[in-house]
N, CA, C and O atoms as a GROMACS GRO file, in nm:
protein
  576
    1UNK      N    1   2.743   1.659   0.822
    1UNK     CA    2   2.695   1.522   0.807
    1UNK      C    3   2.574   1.495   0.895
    1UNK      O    4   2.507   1.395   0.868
    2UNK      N    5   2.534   1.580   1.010
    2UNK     CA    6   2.449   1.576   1.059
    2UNK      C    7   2.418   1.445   1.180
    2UNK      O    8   2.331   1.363   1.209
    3UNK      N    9   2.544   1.489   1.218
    3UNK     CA   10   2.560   1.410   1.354
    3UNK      C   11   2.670   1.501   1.474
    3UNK      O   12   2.759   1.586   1.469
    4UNK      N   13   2.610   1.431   1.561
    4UNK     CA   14   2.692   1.473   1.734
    4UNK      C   15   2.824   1.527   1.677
    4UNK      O   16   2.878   1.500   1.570
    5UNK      N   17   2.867   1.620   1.787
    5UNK     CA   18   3.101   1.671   1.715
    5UNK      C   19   3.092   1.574   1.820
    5UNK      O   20   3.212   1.575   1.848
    6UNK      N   21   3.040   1.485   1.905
    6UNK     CA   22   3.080   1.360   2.028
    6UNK      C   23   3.086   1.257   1.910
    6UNK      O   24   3.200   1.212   1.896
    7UNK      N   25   3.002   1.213   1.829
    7UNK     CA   26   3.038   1.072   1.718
    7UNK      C   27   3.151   1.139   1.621
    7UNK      O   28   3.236   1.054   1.597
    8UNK      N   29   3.176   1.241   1.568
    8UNK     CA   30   3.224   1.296   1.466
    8UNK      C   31   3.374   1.274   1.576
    8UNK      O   32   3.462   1.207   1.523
    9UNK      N   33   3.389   1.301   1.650
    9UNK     CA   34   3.521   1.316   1.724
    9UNK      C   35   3.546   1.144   1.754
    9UNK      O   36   3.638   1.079   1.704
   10UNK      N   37   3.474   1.107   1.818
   10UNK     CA   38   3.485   0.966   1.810
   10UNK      C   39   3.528   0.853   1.711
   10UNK      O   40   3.595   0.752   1.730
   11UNK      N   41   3.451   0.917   1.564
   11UNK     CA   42   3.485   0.827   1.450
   11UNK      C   43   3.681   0.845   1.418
   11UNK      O   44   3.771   0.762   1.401
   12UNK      N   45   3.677   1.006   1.422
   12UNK     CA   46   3.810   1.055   1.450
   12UNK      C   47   3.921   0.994   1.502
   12UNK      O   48   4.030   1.000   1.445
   13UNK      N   49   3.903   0.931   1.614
   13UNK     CA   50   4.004   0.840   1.759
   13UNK      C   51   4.024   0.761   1.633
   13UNK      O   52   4.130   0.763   1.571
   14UNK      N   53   3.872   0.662   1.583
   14UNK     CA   54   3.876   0.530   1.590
   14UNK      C   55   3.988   0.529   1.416
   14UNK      O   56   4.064   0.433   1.403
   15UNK      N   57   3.986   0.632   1.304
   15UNK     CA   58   4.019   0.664   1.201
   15UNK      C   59   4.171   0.651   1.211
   15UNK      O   60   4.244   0.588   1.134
   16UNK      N   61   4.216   0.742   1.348
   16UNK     CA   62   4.361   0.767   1.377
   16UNK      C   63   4.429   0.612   1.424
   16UNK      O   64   4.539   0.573   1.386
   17UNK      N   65   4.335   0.534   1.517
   17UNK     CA   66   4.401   0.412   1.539
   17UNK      C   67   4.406   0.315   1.401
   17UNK      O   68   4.510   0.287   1.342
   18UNK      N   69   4.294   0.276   1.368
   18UNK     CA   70   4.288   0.198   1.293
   18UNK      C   71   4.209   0.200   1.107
   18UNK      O   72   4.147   0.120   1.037
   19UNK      N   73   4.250   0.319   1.096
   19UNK     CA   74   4.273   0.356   0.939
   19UNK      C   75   4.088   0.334   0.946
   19UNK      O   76   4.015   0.336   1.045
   20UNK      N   77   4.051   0.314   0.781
   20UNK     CA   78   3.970   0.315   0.731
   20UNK      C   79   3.890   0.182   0.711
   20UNK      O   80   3.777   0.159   0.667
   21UNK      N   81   3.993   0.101   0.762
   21UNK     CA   82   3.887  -0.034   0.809
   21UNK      C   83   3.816  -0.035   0.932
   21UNK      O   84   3.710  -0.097   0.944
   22UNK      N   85   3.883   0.048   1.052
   22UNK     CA   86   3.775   0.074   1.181
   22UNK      C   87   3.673   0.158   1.146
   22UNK      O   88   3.575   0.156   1.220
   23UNK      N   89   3.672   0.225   1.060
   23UNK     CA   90   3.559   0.258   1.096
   23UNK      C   91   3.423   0.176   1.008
   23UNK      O   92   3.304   0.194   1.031
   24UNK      N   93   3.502   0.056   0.870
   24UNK     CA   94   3.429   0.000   0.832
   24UNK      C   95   3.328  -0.130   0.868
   24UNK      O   96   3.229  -0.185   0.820
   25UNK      N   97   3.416  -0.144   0.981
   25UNK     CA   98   3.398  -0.235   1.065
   25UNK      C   99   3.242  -0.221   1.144
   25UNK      O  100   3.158  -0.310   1.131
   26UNK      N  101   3.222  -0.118   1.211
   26UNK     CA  102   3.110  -0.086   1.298
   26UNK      C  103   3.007  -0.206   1.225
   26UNK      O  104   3.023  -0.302   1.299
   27UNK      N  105   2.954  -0.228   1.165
   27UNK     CA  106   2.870  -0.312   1.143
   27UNK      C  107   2.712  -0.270   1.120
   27UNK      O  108   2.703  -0.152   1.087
   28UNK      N  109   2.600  -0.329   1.128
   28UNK     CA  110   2.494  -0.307   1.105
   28UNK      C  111   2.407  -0.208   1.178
   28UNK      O  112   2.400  -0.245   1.296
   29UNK      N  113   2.350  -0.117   1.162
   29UNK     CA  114   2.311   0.001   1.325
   29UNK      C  115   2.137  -0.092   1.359
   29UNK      O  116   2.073  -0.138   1.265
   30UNK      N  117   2.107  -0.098   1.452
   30UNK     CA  118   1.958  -0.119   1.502
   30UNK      C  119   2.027  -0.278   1.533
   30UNK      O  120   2.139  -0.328   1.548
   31UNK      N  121   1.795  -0.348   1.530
   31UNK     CA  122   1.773  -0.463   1.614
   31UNK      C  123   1.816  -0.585   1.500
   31UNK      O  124   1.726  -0.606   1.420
   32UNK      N  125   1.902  -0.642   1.487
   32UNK     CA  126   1.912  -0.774   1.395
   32UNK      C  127   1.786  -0.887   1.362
   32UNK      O  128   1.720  -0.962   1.434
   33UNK      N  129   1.789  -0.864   1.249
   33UNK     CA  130   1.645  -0.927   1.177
   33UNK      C  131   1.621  -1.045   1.252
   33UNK      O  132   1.728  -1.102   1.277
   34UNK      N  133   1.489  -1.122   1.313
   34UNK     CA  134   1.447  -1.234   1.332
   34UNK      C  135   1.445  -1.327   1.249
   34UNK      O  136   1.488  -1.431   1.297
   35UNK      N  137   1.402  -1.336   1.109
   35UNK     CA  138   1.435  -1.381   1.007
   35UNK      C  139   1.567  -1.415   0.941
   35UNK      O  140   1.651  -1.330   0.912
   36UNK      N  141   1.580  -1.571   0.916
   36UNK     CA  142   1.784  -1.560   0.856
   36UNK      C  143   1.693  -1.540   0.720
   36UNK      O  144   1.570  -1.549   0.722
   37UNK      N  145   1.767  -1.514   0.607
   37UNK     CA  146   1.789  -1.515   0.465
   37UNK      C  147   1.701  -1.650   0.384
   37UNK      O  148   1.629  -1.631   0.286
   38UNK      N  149   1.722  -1.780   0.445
   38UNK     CA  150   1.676  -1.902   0.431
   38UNK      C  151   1.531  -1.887   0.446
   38UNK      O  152   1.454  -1.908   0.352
   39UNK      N  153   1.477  -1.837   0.607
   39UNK     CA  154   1.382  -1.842   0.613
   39UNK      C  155   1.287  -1.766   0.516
   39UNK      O  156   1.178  -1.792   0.465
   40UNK      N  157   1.384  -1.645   0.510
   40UNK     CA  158   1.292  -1.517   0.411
   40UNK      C  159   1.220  -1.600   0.300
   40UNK      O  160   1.098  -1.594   0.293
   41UNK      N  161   1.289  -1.677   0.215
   41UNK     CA  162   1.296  -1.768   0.044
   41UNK      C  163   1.209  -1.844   0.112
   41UNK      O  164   1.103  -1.846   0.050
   42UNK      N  165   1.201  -1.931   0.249
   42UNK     CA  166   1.077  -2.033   0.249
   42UNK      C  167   0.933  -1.962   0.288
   42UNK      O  168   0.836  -2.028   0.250
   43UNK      N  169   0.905  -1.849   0.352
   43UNK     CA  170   0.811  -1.729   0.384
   43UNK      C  171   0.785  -1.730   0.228
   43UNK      O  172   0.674  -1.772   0.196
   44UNK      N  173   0.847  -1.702   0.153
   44UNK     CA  174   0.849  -1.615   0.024
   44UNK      C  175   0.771  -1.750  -0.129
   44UNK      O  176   0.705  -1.739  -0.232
   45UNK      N  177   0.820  -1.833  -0.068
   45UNK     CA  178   0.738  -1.997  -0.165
   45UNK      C  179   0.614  -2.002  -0.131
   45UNK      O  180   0.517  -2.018  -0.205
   46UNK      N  181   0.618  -1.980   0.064
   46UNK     CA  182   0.467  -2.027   0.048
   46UNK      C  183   0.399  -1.937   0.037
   46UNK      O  184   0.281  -1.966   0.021
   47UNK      N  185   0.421  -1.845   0.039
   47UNK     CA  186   0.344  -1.749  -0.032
   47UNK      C  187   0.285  -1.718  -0.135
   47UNK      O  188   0.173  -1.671  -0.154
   48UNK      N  189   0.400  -1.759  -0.229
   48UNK     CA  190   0.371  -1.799  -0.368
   48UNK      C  191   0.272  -1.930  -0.420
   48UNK      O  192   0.254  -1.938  -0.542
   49UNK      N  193   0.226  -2.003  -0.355
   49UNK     CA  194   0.157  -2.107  -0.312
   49UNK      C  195   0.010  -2.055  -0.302
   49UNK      O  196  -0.075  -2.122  -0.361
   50UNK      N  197  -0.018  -1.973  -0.252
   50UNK     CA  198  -0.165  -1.874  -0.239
   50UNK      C  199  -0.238  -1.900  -0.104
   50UNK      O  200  -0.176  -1.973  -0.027
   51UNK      N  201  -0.326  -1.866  -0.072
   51UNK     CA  202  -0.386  -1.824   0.046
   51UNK      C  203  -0.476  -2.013   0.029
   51UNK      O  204  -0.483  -2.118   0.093
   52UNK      N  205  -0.516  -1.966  -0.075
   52UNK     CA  206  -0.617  -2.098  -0.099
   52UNK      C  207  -0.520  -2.262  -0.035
   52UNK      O  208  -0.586  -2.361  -0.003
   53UNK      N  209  -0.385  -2.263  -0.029
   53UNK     CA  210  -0.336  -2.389  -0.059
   53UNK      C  211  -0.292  -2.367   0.109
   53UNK      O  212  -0.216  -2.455   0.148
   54UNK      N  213  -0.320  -2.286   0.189
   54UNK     CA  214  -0.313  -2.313   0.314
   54UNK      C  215  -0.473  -2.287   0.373
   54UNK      O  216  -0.489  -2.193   0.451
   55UNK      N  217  -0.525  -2.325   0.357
   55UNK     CA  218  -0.690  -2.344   0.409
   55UNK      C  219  -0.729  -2.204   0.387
   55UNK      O  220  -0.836  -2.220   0.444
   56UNK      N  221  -0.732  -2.119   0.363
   56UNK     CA  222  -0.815  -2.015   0.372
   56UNK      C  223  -0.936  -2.006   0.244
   56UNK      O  224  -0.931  -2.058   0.132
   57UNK      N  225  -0.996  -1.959   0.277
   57UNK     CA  226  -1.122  -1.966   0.167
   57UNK      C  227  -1.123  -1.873   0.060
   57UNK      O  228  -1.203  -1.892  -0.032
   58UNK      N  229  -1.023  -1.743   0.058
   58UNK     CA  230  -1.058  -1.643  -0.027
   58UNK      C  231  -0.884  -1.641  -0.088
   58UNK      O  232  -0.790  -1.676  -0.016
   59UNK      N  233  -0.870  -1.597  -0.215
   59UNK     CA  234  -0.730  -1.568  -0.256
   59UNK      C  235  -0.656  -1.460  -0.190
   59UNK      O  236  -0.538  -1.443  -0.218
   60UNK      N  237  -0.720  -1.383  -0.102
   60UNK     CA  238  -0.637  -1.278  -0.070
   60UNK      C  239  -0.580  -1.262   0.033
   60UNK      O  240  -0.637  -1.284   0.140
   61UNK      N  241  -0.414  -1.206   0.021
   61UNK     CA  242  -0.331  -1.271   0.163
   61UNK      C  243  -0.375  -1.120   0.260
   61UNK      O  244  -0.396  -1.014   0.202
   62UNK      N  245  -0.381  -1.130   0.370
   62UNK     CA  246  -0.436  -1.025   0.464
   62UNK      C  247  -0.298  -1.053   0.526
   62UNK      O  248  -0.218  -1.145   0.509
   63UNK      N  249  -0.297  -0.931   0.612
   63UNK     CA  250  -0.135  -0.902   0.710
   63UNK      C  251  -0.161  -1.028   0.834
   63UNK      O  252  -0.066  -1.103   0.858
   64UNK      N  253  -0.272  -1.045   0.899
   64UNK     CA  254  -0.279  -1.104   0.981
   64UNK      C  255  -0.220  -1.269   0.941
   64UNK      O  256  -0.149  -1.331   1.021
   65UNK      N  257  -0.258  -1.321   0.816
   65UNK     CA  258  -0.297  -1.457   0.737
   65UNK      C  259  -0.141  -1.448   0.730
   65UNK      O  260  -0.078  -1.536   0.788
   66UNK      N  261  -0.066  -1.340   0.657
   66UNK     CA  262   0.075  -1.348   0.657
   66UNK      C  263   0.152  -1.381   0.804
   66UNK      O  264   0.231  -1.470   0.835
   67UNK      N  265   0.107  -1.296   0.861
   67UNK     CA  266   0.182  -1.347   0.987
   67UNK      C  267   0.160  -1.450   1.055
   67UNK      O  268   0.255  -1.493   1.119
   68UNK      N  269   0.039  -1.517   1.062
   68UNK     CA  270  -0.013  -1.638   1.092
   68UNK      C  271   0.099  -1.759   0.976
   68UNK      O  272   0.148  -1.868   1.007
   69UNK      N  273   0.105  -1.706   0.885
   69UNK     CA  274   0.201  -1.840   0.804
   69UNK      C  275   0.341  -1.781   0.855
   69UNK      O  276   0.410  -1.874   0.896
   70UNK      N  277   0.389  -1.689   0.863
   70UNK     CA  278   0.558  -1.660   0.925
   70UNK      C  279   0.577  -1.781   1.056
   70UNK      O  280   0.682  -1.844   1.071
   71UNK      N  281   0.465  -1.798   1.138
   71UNK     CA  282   0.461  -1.818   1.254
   71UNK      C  283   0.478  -1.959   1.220
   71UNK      O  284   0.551  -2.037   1.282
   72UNK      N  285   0.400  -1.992   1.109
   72UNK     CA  286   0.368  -2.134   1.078
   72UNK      C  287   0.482  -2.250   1.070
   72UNK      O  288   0.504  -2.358   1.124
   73UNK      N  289   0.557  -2.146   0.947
   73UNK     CA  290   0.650  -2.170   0.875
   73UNK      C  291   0.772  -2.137   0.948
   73UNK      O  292   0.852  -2.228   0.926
   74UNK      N  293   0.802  -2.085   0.993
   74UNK     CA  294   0.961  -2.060   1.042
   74UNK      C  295   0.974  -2.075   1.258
   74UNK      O  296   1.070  -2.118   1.322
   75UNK      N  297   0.849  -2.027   1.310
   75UNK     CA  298   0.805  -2.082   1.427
   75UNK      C  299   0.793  -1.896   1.496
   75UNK      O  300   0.752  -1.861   1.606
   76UNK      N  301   0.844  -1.813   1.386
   76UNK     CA  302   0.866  -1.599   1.421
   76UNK      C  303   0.767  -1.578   1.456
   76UNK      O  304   0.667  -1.634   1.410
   77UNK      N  305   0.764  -1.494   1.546
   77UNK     CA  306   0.595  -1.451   1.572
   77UNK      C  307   0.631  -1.292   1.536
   77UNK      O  308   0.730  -1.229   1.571
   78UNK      N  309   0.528  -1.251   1.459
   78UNK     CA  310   0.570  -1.098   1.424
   78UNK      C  311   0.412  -1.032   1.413
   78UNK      O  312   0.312  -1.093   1.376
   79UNK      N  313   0.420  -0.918   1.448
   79UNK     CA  314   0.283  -0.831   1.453
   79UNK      C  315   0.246  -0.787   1.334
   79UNK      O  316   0.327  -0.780   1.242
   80UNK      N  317   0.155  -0.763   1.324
   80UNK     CA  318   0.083  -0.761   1.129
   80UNK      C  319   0.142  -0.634   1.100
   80UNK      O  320   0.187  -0.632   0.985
   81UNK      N  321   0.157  -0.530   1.161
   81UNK     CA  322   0.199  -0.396   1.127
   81UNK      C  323   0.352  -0.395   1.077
   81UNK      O  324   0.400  -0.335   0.980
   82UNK      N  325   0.445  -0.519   1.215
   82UNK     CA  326   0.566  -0.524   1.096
   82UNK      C  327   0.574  -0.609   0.939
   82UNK      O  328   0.653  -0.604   0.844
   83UNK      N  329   0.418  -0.708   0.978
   83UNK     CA  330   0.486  -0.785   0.842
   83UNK      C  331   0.476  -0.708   0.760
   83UNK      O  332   0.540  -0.739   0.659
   84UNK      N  333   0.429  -0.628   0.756
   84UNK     CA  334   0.379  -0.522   0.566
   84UNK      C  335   0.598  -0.491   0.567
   84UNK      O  336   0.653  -0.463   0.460
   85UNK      N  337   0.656  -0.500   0.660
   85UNK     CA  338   0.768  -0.390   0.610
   85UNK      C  339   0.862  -0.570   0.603
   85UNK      O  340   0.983  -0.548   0.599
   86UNK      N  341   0.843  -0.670   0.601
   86UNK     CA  342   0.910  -0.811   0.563
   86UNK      C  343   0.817  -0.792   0.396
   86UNK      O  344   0.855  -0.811   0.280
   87UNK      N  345   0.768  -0.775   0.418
   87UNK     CA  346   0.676  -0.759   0.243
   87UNK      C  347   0.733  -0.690   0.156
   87UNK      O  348   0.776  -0.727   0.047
   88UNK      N  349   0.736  -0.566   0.212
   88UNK     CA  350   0.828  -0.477   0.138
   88UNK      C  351   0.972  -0.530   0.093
   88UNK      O  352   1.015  -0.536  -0.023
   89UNK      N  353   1.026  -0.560   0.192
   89UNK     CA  354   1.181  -0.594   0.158
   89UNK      C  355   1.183  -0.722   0.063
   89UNK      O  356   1.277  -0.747  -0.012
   90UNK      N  357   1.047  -0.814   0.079
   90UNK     CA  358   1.068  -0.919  -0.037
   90UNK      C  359   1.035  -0.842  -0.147
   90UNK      O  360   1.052  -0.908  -0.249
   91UNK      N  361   0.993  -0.726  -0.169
   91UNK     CA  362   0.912  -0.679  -0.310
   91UNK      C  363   0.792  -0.671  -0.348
   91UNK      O  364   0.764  -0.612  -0.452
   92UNK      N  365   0.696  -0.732  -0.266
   92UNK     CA  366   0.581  -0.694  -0.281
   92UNK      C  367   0.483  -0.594  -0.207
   92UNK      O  368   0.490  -0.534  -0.100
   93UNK      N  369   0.386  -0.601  -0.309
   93UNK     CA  370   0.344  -0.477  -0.251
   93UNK      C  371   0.158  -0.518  -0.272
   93UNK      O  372   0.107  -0.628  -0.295
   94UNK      N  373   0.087  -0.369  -0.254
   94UNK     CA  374  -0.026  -0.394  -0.233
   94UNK      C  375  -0.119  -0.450  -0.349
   94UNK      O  376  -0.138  -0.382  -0.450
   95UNK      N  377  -0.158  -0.534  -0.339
   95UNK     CA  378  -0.272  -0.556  -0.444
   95UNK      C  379  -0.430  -0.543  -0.400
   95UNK      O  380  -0.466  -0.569  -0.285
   96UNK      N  381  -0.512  -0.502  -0.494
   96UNK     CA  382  -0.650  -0.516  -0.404
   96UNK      C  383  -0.700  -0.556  -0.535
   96UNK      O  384  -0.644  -0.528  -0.641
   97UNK      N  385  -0.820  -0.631  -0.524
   97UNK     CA  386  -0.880  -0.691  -0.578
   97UNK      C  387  -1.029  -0.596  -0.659
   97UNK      O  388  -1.127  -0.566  -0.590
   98UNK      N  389  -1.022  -0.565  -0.790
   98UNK     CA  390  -1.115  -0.522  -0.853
   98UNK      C  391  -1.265  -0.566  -0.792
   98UNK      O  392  -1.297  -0.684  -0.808
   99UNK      N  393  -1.350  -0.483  -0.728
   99UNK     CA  394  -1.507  -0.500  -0.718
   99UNK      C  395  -1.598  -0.516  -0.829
   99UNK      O  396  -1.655  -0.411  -0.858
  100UNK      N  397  -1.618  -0.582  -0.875
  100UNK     CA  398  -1.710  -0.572  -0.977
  100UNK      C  399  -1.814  -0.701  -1.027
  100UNK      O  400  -1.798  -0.821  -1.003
  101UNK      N  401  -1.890  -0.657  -1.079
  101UNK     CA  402  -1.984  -0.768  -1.064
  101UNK      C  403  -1.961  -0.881  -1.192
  101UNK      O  404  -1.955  -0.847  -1.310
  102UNK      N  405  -1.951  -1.013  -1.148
  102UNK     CA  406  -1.923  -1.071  -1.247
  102UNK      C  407  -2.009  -1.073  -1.383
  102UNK      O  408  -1.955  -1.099  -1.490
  103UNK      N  409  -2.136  -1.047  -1.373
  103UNK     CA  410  -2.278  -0.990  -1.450
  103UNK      C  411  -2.238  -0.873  -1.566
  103UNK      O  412  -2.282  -0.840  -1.676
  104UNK      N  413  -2.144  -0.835  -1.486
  104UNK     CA  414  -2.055  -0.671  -1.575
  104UNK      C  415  -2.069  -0.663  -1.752
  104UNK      O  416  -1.993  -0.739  -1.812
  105UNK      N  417  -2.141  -0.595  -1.819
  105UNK     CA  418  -2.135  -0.599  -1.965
  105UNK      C  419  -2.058  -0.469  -1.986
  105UNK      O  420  -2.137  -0.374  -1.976
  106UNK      N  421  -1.924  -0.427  -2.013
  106UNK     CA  422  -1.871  -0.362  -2.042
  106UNK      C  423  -1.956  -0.252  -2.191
  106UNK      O  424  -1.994  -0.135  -2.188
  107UNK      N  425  -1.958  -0.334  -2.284
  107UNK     CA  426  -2.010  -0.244  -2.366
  107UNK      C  427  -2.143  -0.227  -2.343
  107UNK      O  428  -2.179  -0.163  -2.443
  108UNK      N  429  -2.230  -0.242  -2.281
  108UNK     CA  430  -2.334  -0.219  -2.266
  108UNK      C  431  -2.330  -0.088  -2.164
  108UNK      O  432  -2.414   0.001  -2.160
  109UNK      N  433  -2.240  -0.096  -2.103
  109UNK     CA  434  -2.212   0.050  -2.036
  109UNK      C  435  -2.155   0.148  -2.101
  109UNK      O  436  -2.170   0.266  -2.069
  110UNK      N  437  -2.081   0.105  -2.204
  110UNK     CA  438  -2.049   0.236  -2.301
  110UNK      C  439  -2.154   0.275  -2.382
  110UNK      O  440  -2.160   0.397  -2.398
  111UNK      N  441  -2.233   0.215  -2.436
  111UNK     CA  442  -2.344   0.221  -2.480
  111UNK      C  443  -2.446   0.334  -2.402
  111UNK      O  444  -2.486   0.434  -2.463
  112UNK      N  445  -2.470   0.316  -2.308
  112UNK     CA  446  -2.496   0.402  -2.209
  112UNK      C  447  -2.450   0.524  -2.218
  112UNK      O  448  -2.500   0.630  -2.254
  113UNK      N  449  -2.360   0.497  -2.185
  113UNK     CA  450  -2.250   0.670  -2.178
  113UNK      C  451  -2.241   0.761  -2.271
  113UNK      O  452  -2.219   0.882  -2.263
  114UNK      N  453  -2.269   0.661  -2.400
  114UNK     CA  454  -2.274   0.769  -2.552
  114UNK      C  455  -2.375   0.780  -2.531
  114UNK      O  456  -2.372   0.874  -2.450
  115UNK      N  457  -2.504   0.746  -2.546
  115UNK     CA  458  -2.657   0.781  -2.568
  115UNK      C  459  -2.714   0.867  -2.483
  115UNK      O  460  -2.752   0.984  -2.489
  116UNK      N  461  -2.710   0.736  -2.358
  116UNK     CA  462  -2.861   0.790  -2.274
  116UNK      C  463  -2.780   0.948  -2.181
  116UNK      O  464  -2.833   1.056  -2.159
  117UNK      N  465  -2.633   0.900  -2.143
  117UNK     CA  466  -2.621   1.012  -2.010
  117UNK      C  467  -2.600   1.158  -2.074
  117UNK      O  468  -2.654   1.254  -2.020
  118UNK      N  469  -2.521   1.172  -2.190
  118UNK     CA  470  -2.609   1.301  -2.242
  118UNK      C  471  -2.748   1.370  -2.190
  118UNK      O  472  -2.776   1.464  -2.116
  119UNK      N  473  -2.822   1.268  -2.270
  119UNK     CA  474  -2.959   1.354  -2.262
  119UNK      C  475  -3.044   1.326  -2.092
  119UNK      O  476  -3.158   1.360  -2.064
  120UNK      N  477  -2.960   1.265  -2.012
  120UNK     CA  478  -2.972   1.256  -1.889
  120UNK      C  479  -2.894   1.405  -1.815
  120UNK      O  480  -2.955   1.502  -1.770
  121UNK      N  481  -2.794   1.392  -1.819
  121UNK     CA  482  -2.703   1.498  -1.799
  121UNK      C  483  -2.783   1.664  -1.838
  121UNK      O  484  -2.801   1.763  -1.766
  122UNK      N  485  -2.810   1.642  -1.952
  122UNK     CA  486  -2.828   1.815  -2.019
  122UNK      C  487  -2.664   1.846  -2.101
  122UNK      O  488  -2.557   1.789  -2.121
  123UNK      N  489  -2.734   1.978  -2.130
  123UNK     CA  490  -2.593   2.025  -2.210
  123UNK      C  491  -2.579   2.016  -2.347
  123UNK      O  492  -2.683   2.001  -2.411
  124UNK      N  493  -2.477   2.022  -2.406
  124UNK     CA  494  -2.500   1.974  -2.540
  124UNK      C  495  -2.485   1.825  -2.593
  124UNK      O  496  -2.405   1.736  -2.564
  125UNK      N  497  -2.592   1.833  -2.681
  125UNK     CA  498  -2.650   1.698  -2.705
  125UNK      C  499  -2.740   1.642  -2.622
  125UNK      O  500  -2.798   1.546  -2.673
  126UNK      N  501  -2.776   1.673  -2.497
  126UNK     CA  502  -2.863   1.660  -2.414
  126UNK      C  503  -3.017   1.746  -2.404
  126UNK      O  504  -3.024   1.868  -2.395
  127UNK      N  505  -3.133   1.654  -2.407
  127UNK     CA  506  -3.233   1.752  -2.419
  127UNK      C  507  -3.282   1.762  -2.235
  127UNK      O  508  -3.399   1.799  -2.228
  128UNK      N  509  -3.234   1.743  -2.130
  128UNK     CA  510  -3.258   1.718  -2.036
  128UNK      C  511  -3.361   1.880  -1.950
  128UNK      O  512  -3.311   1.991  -1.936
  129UNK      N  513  -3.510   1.840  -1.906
  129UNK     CA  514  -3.568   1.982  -1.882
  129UNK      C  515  -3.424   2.076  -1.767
  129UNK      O  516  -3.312   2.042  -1.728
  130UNK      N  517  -3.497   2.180  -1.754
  130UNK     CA  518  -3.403   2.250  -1.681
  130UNK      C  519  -3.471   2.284  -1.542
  130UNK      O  520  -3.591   2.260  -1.556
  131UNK      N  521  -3.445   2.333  -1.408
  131UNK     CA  522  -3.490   2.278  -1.265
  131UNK      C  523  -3.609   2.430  -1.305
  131UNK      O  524  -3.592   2.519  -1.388
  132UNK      N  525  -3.705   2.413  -1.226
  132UNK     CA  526  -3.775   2.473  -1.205
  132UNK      C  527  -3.786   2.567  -1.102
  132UNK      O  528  -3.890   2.629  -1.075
  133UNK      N  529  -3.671   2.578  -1.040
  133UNK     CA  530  -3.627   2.719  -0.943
  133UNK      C  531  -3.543   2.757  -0.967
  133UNK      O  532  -3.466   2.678  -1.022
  134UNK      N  533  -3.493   2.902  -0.948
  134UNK     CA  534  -3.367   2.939  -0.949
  134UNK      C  535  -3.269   2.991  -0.878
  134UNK      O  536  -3.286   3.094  -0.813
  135UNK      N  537  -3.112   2.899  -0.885
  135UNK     CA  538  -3.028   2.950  -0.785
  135UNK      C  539  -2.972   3.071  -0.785
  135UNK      O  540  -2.867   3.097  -0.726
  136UNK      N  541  -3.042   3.157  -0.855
  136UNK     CA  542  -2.998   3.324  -0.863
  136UNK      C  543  -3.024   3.349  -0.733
  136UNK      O  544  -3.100   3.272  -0.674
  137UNK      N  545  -2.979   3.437  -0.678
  137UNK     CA  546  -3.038   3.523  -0.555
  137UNK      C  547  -3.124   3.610  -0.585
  137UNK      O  548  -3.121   3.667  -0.694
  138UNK      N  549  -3.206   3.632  -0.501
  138UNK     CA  550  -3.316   3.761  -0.544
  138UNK      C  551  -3.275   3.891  -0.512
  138UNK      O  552  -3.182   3.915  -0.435
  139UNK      N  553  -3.332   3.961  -0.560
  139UNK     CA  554  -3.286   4.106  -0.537
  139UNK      C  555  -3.314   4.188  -0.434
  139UNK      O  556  -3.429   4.198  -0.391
  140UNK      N  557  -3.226   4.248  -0.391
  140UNK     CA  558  -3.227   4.299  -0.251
  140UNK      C  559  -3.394   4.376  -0.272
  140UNK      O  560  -3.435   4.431  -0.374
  141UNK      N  561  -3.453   4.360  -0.168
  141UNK     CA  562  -3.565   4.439  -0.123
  141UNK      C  563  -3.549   4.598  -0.097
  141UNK      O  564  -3.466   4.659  -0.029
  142UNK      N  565  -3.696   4.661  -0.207
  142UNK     CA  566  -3.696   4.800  -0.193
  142UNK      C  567  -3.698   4.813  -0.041
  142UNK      O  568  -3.592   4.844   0.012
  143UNK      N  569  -3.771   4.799   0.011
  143UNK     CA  570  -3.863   4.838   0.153
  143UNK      C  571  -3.716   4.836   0.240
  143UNK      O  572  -3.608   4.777   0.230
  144UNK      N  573  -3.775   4.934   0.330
  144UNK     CA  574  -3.640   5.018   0.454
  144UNK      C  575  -3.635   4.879   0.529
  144UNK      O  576  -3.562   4.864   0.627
   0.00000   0.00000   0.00000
């Protein structure tokens, strides 16, 4: 099982006294969440609420902006590195926001891609010249 024969012997004692409810008993292992359950669902609304509806200027929630509203909202102070793992456990996950220019003509770039980059490219269907040096190596030299 991949633990101590000191816990394995131990669970043992606790098995012989008190059956299979002592050892069900032990309870949760580590630091008990800062967050109750309640708070998680009100973290989790305003969130749903957007970045915009708590003053920020851009839609996108940053770890810092999250933890800045945990703090807001429930009074937790938590470091941006743990909130990503309170994120996780609500279910979300990363989003990033497409770059692109709102100007963007989609087919006008396919357009592109069939025609011109062919004959940009070379190859077939491409009349593109070919370089004017060559990456052959030269041939070893007669001379000693």
């Amino acid at each position: 099982m991949g633990v101590s024969w000191t816990a394995a012997h131990n669970w043992y004692r606790v098995w012989q006294r008190e059956g299979e409810a002592g050892l069900r008993a032990a309870g949760r292992a580590g630091r008990k969440p800062k967050l109750t359950a309640l708070q998680l669902v009100q973290v989790k609304e305003e969130l749903a609420r957007g970045p915009l509806a708590h003053g920020y200027a851009t839609i996108l929630w940053t770890l810092p902006r999250i933890a800045a509203l945990i703090k807001k909202v429930t009074g937790v102070t938590y470091h941006r590195g743990h909130v990503w793992r309170i994120l996780r456990a609500m279910e979300w996950s990363v989003q990033r926001p497409e770059h692109r220019a709102k100007e963007r003509d989609d087919a006008a770039i396919a357009r592109w891609q069939k025609r011109r980059w062919p004959q940009r490219k070379g190859g077939p269907g491409g009349e593109a010249p070919g370089s004017s040096t060559s990456t052959k190596a030269a041939p070893p030299s007669d001379r000693p």
